[in-house]
N, CA and C atoms of all chains as a GROMACS GRO file, in nm:
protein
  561
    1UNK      N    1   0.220 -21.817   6.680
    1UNK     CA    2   0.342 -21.847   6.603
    1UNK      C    3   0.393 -21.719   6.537
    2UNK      N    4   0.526 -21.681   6.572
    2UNK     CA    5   0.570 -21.522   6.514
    2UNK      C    6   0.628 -21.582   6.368
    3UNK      N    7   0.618 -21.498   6.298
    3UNK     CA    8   0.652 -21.490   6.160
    3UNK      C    9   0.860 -21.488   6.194
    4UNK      N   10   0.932 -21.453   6.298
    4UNK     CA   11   1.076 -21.449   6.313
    4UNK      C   12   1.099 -21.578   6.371
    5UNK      N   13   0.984 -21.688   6.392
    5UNK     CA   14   1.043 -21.782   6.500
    5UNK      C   15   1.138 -21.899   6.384
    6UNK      N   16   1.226 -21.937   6.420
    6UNK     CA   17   1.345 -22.023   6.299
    6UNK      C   18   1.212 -22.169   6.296
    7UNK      N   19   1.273 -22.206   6.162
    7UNK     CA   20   1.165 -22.324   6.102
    7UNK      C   21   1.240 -22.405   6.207
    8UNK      N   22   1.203 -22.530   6.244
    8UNK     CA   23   1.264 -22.627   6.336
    8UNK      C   24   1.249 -22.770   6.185
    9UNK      N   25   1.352 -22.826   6.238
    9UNK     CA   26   1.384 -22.920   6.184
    9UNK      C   27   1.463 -23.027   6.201
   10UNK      N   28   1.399 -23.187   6.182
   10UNK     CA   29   1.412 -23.324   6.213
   10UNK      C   30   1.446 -23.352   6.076
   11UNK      N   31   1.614 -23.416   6.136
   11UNK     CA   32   1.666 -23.460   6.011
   11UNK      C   33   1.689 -23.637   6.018
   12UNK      N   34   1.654 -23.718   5.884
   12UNK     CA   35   1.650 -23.846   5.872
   12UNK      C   36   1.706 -23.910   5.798
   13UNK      N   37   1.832 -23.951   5.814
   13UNK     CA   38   1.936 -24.034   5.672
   13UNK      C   39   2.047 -24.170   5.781
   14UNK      N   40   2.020 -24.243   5.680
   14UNK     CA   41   2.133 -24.327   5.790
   14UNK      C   42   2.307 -24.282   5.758
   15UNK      N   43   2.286 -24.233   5.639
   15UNK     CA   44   2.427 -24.220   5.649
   15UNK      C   45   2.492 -24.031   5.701
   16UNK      N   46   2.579 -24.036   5.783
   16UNK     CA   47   2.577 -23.924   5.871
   16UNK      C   48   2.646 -23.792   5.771
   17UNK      N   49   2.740 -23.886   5.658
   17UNK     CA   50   2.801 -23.787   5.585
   17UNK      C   51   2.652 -23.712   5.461
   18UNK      N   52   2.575 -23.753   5.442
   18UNK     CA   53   2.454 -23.694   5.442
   18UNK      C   54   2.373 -23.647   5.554
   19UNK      N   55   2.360 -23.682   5.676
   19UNK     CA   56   2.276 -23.582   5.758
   19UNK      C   57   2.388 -23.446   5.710
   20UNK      N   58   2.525 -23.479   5.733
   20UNK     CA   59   2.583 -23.336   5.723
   20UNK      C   60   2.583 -23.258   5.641
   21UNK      N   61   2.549 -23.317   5.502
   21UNK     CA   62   2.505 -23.219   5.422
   21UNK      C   63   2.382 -23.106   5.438
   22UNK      N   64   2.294 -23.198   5.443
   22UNK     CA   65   2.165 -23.146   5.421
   22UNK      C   66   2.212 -23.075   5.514
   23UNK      N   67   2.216 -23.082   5.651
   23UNK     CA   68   2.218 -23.004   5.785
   23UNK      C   69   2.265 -22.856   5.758
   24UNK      N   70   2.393 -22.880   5.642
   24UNK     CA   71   2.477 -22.731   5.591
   24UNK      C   72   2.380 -22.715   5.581
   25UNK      N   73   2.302 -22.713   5.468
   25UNK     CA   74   2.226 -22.655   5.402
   25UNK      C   75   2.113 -22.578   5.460
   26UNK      N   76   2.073 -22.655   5.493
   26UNK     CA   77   1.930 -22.599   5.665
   26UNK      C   78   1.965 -22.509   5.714
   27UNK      N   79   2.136 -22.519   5.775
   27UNK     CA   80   2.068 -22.397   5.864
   27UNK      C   81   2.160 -22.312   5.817
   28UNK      N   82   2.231 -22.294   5.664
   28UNK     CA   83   2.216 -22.154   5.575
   28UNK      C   84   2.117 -22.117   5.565
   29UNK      N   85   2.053 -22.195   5.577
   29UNK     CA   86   1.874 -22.132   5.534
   29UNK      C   87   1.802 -22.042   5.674
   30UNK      N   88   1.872 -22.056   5.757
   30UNK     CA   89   1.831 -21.992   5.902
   30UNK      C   90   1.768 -22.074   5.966
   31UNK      N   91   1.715 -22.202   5.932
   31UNK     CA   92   1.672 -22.338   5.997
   31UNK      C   93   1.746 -22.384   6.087
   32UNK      N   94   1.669 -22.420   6.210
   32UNK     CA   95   1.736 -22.499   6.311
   32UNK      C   96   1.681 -22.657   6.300
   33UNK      N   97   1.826 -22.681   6.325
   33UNK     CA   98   1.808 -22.877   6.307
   33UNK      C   99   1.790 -22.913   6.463
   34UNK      N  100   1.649 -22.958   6.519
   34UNK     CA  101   1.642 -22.992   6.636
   34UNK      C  102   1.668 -23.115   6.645
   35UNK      N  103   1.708 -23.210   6.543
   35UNK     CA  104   1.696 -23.358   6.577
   35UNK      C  105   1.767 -23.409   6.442
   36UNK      N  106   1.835 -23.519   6.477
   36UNK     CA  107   1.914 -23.632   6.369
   36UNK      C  108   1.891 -23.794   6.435
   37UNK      N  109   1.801 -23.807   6.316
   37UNK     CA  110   1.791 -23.932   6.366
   37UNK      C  111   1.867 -24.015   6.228
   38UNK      N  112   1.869 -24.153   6.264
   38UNK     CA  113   1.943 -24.282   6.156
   38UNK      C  114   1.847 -24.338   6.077
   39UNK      N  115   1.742 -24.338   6.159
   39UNK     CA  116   1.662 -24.467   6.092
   39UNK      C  117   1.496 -24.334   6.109
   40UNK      N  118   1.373 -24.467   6.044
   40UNK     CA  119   1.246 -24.444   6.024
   40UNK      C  120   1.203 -24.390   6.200
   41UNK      N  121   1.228 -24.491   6.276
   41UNK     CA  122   1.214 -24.517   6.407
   41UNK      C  123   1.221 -24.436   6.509
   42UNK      N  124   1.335 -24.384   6.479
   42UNK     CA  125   1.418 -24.273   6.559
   42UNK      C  126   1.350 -24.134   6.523
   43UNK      N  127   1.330 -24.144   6.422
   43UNK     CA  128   1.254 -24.024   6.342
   43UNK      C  129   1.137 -23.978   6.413
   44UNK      N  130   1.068 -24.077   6.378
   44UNK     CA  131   0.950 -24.108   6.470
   44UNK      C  132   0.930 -24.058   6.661
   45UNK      N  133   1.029 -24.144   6.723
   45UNK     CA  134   1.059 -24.044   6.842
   45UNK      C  135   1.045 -23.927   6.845
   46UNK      N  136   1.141 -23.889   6.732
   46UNK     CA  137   1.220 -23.713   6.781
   46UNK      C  138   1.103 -23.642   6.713
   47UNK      N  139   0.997 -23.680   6.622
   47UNK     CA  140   0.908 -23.601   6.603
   47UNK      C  141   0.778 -23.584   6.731
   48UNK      N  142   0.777 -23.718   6.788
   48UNK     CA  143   0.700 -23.730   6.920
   48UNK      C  144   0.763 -23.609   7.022
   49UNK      N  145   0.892 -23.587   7.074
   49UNK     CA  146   0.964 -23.504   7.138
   49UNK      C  147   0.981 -23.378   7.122
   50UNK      N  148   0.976 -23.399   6.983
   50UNK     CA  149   1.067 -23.209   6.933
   50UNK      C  150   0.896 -23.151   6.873
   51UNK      N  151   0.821 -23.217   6.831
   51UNK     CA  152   0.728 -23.119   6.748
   51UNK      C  153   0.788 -23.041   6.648
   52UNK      N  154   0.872 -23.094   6.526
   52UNK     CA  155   0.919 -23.011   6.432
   52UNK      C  156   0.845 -22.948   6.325
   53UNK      N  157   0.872 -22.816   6.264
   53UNK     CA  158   0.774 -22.803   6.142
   53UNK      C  159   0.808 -22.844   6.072
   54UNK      N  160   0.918 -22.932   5.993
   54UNK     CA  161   0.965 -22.991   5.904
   54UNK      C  162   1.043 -23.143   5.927
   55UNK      N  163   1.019 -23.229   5.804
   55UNK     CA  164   1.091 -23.343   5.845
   55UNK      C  165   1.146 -23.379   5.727
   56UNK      N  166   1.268 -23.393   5.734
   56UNK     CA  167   1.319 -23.472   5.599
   56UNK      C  168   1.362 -23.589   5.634
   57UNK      N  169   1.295 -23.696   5.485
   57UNK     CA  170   1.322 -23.804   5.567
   57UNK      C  171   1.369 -23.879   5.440
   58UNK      N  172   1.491 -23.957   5.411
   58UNK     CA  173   1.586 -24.031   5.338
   58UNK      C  174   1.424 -24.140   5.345
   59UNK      N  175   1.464 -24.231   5.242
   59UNK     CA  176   1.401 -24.347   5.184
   59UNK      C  177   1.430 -24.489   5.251
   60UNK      N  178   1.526 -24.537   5.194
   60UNK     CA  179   1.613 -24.638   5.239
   60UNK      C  180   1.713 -24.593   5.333
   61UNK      N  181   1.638 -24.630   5.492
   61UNK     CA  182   1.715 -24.644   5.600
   61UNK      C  183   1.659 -24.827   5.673
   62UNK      N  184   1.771 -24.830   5.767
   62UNK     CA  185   1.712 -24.982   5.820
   62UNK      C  186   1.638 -24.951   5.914
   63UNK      N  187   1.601 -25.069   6.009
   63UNK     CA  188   1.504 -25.040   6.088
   63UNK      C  189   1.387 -25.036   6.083
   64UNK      N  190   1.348 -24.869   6.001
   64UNK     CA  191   1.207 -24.824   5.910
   64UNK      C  192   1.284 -24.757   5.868
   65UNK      N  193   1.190 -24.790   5.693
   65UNK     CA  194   1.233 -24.728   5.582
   65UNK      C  195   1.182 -24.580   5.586
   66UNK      N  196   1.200 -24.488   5.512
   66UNK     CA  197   1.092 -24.327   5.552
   66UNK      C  198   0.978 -24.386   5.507
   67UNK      N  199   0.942 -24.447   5.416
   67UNK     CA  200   0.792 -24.488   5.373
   67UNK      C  201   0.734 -24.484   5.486
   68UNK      N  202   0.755 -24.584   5.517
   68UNK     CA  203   0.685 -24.648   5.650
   68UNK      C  204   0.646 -24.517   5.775
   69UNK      N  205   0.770 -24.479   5.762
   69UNK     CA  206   0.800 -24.325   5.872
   69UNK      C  207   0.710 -24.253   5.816
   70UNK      N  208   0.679 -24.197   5.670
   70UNK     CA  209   0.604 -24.083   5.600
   70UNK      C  210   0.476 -24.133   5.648
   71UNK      N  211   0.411 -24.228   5.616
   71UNK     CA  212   0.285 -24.298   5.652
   71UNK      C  213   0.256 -24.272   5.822
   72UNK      N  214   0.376 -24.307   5.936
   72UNK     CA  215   0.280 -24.291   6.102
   72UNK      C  216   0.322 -24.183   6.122
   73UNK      N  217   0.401 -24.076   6.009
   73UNK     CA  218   0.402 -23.934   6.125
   73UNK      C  219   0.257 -23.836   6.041
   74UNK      N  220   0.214 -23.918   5.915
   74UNK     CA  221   0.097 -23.843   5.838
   74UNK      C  222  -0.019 -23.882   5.947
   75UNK      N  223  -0.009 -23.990   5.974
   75UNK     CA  224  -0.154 -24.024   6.088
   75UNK      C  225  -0.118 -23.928   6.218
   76UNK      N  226  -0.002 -23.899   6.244
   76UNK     CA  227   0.037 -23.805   6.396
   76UNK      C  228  -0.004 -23.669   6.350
   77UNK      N  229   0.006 -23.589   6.224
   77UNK     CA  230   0.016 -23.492   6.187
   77UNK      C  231  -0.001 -23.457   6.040
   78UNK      N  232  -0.102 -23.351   5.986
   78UNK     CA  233  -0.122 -23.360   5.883
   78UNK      C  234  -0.056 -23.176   5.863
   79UNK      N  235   0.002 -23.113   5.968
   79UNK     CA  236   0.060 -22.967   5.957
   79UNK      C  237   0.200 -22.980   5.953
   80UNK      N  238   0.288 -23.138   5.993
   80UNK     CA  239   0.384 -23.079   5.959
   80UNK      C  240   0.433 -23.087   5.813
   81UNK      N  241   0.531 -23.055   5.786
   81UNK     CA  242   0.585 -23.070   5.645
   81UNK      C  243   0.704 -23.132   5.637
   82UNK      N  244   0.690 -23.297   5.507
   82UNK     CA  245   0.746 -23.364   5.480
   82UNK      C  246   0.815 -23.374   5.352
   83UNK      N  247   0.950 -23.416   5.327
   83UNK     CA  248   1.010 -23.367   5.253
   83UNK      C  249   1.088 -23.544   5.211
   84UNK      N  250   1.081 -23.606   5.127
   84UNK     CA  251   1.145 -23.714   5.092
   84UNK      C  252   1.353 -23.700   5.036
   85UNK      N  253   1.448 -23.775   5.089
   85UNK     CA  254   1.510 -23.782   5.025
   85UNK      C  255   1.564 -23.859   4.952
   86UNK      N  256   1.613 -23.864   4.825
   86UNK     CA  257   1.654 -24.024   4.781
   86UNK      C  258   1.759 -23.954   4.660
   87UNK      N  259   1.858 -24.094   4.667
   87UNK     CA  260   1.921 -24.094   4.552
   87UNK      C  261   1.870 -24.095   4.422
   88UNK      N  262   1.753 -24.245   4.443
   88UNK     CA  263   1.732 -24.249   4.318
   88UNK      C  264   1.613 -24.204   4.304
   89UNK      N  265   1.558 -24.185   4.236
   89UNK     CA  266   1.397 -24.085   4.284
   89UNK      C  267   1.336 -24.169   4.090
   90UNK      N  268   1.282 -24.280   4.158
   90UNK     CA  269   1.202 -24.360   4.031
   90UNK      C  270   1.066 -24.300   4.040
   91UNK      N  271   0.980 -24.294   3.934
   91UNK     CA  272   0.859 -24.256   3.970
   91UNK      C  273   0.777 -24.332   4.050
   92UNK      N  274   0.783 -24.470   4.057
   92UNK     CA  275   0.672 -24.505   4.140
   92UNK      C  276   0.720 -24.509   4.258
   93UNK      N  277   0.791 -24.483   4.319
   93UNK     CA  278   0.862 -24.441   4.430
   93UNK      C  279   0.831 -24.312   4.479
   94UNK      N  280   0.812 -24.224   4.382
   94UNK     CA  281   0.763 -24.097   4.454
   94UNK      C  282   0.645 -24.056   4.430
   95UNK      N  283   0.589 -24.121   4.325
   95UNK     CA  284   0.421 -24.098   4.377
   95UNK      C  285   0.365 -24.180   4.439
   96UNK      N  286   0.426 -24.306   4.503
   96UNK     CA  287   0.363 -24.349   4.668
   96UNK      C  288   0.400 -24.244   4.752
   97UNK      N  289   0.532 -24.196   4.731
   97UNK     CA  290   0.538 -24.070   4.849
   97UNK      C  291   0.411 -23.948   4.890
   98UNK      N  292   0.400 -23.937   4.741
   98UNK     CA  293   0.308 -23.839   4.770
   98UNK      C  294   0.186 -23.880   4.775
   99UNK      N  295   0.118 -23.972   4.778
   99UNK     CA  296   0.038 -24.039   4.759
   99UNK      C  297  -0.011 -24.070   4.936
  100UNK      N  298   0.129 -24.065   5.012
  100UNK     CA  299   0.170 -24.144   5.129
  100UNK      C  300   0.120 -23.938   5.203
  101UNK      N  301   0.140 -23.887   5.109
  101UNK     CA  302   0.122 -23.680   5.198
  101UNK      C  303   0.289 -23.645   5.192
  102UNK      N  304   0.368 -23.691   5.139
  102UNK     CA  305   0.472 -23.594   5.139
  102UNK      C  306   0.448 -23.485   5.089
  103UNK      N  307   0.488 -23.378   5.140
  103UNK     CA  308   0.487 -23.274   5.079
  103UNK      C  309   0.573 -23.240   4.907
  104UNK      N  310   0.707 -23.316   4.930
  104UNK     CA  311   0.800 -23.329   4.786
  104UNK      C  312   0.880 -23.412   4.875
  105UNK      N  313   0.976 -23.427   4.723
  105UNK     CA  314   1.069 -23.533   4.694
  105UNK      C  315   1.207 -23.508   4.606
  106UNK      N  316   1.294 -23.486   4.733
  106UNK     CA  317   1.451 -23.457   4.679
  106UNK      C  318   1.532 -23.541   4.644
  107UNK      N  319   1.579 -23.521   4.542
  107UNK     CA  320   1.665 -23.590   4.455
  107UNK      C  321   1.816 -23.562   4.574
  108UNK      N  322   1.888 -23.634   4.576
  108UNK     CA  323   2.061 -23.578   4.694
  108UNK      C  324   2.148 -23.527   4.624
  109UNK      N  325   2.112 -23.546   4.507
  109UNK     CA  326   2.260 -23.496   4.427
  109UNK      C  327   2.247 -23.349   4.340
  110UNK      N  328   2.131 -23.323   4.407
  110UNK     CA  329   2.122 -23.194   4.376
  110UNK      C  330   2.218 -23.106   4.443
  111UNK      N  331   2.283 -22.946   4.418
  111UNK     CA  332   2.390 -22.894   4.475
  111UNK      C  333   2.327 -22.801   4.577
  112UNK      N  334   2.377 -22.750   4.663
  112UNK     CA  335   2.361 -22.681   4.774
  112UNK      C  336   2.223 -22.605   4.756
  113UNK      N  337   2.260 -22.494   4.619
  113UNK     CA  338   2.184 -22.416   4.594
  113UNK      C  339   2.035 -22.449   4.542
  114UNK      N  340   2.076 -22.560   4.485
  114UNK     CA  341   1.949 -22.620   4.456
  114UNK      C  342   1.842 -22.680   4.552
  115UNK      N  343   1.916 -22.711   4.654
  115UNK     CA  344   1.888 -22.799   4.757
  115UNK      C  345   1.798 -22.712   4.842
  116UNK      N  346   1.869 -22.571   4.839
  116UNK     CA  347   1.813 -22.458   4.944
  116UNK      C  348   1.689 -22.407   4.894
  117UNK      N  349   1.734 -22.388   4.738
  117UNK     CA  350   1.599 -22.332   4.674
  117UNK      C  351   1.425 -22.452   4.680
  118UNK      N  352   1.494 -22.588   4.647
  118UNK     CA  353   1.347 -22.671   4.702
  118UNK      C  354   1.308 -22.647   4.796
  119UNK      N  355   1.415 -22.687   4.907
  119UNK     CA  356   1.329 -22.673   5.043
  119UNK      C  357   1.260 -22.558   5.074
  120UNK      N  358   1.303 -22.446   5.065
  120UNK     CA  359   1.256 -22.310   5.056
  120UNK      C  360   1.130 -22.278   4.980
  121UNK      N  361   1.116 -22.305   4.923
  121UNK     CA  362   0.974 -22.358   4.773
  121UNK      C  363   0.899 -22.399   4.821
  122UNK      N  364   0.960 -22.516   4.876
  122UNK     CA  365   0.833 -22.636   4.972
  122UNK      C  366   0.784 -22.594   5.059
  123UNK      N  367   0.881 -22.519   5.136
  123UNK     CA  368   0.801 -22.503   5.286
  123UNK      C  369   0.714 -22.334   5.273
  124UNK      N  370   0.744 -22.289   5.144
  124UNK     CA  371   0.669 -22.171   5.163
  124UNK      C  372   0.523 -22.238   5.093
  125UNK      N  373   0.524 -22.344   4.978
  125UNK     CA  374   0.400 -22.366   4.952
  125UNK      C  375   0.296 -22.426   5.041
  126UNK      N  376   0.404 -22.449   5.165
  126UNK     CA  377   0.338 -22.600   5.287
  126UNK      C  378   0.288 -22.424   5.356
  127UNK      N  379   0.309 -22.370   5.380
  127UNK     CA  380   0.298 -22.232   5.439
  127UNK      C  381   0.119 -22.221   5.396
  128UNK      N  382   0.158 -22.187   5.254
  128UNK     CA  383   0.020 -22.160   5.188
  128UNK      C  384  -0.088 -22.249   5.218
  129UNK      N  385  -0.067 -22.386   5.213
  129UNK     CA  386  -0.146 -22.447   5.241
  129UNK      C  387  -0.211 -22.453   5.315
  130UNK      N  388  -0.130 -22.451   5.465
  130UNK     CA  389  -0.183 -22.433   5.555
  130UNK      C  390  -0.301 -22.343   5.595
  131UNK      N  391  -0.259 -22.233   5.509
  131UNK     CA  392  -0.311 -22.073   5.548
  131UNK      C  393  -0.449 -22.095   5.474
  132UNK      N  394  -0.454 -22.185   5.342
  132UNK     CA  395  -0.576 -22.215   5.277
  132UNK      C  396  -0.665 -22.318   5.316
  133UNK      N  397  -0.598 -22.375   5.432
  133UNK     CA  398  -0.671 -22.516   5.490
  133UNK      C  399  -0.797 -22.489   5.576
  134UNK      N  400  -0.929 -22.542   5.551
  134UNK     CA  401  -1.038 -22.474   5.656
  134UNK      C  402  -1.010 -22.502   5.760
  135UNK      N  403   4.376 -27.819   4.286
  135UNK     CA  404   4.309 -27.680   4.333
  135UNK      C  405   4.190 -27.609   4.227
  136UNK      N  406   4.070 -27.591   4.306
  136UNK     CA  407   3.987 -27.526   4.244
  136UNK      C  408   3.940 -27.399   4.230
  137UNK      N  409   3.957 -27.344   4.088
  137UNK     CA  410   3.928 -27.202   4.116
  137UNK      C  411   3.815 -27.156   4.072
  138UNK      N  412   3.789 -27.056   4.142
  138UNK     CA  413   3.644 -27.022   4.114
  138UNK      C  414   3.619 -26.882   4.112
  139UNK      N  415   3.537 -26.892   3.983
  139UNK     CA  416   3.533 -26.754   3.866
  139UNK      C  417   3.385 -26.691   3.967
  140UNK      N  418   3.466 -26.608   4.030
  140UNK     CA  419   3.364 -26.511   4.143
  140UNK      C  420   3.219 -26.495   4.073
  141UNK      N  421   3.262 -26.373   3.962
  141UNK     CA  422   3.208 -26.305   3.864
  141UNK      C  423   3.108 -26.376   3.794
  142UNK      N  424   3.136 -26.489   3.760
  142UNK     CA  425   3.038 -26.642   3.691
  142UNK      C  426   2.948 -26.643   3.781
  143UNK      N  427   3.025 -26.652   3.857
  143UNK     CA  428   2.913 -26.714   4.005
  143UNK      C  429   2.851 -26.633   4.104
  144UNK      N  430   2.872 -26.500   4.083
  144UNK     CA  431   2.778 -26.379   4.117
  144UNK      C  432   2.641 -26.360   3.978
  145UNK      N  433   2.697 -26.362   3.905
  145UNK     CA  434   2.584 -26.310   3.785
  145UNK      C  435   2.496 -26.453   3.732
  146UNK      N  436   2.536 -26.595   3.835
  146UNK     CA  437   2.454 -26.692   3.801
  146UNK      C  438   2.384 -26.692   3.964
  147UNK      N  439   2.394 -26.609   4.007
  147UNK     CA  440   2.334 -26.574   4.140
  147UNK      C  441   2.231 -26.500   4.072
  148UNK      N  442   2.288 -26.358   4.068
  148UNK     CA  443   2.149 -26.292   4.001
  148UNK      C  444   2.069 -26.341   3.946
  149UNK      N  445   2.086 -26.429   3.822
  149UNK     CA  446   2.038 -26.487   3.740
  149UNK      C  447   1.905 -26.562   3.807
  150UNK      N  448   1.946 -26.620   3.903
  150UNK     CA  449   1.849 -26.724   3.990
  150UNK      C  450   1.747 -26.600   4.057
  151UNK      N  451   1.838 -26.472   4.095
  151UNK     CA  452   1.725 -26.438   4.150
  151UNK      C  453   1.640 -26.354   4.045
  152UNK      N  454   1.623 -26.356   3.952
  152UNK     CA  455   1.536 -26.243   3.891
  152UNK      C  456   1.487 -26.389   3.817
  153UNK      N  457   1.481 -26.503   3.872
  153UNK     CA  458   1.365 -26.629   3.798
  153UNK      C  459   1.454 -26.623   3.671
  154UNK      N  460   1.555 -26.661   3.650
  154UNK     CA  461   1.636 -26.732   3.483
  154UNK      C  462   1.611 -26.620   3.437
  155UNK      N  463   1.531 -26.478   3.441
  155UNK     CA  464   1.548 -26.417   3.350
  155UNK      C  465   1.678 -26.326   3.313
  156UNK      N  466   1.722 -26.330   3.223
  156UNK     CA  467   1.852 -26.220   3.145
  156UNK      C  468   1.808 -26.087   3.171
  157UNK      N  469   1.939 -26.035   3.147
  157UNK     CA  470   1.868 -25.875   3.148
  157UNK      C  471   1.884 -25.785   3.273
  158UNK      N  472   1.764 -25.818   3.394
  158UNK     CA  473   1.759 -25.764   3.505
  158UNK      C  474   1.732 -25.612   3.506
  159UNK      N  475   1.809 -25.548   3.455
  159UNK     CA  476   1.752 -25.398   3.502
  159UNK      C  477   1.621 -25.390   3.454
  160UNK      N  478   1.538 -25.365   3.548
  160UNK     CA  479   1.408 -25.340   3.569
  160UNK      C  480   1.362 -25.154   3.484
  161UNK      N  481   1.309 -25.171   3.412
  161UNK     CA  482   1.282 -25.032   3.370
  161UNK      C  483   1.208 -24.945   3.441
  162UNK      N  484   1.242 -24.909   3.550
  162UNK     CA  485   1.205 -24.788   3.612
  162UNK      C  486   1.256 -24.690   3.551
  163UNK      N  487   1.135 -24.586   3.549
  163UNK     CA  488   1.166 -24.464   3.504
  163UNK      C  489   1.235 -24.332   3.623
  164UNK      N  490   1.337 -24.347   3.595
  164UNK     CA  491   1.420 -24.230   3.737
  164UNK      C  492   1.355 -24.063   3.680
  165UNK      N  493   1.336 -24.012   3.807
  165UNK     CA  494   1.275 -23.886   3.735
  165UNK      C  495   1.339 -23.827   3.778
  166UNK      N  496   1.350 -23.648   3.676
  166UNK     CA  497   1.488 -23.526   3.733
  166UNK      C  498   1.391 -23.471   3.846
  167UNK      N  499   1.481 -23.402   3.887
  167UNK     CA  500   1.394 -23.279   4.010
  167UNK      C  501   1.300 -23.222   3.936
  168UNK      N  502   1.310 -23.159   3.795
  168UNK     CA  503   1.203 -23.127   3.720
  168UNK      C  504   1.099 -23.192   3.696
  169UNK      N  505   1.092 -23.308   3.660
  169UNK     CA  506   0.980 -23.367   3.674
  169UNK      C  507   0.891 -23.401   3.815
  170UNK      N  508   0.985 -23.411   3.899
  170UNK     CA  509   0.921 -23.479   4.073
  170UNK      C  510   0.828 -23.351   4.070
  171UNK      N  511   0.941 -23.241   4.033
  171UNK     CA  512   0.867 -23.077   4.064
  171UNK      C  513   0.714 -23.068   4.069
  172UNK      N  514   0.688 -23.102   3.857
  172UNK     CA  515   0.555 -23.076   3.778
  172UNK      C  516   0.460 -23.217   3.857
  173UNK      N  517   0.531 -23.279   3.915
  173UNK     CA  518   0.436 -23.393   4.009
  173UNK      C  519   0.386 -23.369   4.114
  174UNK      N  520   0.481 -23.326   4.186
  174UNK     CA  521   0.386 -23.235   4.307
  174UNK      C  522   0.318 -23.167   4.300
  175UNK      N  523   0.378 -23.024   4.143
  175UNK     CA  524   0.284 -22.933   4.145
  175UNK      C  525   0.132 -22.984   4.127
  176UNK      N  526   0.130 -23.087   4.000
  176UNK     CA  527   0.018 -23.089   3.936
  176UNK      C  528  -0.096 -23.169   4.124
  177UNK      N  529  -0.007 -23.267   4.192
  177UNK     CA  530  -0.075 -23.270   4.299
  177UNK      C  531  -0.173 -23.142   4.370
  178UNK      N  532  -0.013 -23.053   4.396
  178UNK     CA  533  -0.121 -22.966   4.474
  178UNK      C  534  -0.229 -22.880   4.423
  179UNK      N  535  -0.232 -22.887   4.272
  179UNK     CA  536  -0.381 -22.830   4.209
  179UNK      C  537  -0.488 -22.879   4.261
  180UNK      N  538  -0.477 -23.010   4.225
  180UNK     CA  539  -0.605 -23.124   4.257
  180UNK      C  540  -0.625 -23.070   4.430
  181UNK      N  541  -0.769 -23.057   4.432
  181UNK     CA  542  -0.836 -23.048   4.560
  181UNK      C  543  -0.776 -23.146   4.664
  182UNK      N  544  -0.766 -23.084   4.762
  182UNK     CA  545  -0.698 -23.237   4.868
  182UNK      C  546  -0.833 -23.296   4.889
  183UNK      N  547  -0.797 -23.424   4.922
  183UNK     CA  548  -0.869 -23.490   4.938
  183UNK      C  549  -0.929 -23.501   5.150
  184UNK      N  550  -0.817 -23.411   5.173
  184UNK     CA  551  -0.845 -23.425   5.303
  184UNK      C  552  -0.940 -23.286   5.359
  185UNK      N  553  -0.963 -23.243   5.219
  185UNK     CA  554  -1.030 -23.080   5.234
  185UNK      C  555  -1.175 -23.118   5.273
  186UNK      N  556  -1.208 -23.243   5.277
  186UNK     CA  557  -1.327 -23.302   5.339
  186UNK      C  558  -1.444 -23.225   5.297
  187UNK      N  559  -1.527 -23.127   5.431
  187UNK     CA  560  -1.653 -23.084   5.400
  187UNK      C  561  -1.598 -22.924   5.303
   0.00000   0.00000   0.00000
């Protein structure tokens, strides 16, 4: 794995005028979005297909919720890195997330910059981890 | 002709569903990005649990 290769990234929201956000945001970041899925389900696929290092995955979608999604892509994979999104971000809502191995948990109404700086945070601490994992 | 007060009859909907109780908003505590933050962080202190042997 070269240190220049672009993060890959599976994006998960049902509503599209949010995939398009986040998506800005990604790939200001030099991130490539290999995948948009709607639902838990679809997610699920495109992580079977694409092998992404990252997944963001909305909460409340139909189909499968991300819960559900966070939970069978943690049994598929414990290297990639998961990233929750939600409007409302209650606590017991996000410490099942993490509880569930998300890596974190984004609030949406955070602004661009903010948005860039978590993910960026996250995936360098998911970095570390890795690097500290026996 | 009968008219019918939507609004009455949405919030005696709710009503039924949260069991007769008044009130309804459930006190969940919504947390800022700052807090989710010091939640994860304080997670990733704690030893994983998947750090096994």
């Amino acid at each position: 794995m070269t240190e220049k290769r672009k993060v890959r990234v599976v994006l998960a929201d049902d509503e599209a005028h949010v995939r398009l956000y986040v998506k800005t945001v990604v790939k200001s970041m030099g991130c490539e979005v290999v995948g948009e899925a709607s639902n838990g389900q679809e997610a699920i696929e495109l992580f079977d297909r694409l092998s992404p290092d990252l997944v963001l995955l909305d909460i409340n979608m139909p189909v499968m919720d991300g819960i559900s999604a966070l939970k069978a892509l943690r049994v598929k994979s414990d290297k990639v890195a998961i990233v929750m999104l939600t409007s409302l971000a209650s606590a017991d809502i996000v410490q099942e997330c993490l509880d569930a191995g998300a890596n974190y948990h984004l609030r949406k109404d955070l602004s661009m910059k903010e948005l860039k700086e978590e993910i960026r945070d996250t995936w360098l601490a998911h970095l570390q981890d890795q690097r500290e994992a026996p | 002709m009968i008219k019918y007060d939507l609004a009455k009859m949405l919030e005696e909907i709710r009503l039924d569903e949260r069991g007769g109780k008044p009130g309804g908003e459930e006190q969940k505590k919504i947390l800022t990005q700052d807090e989710i933050r010091e939640m994860a962080k304080s997670r990733r202190r704690k030893p994983a649990d998947k750090a096994g042997s």
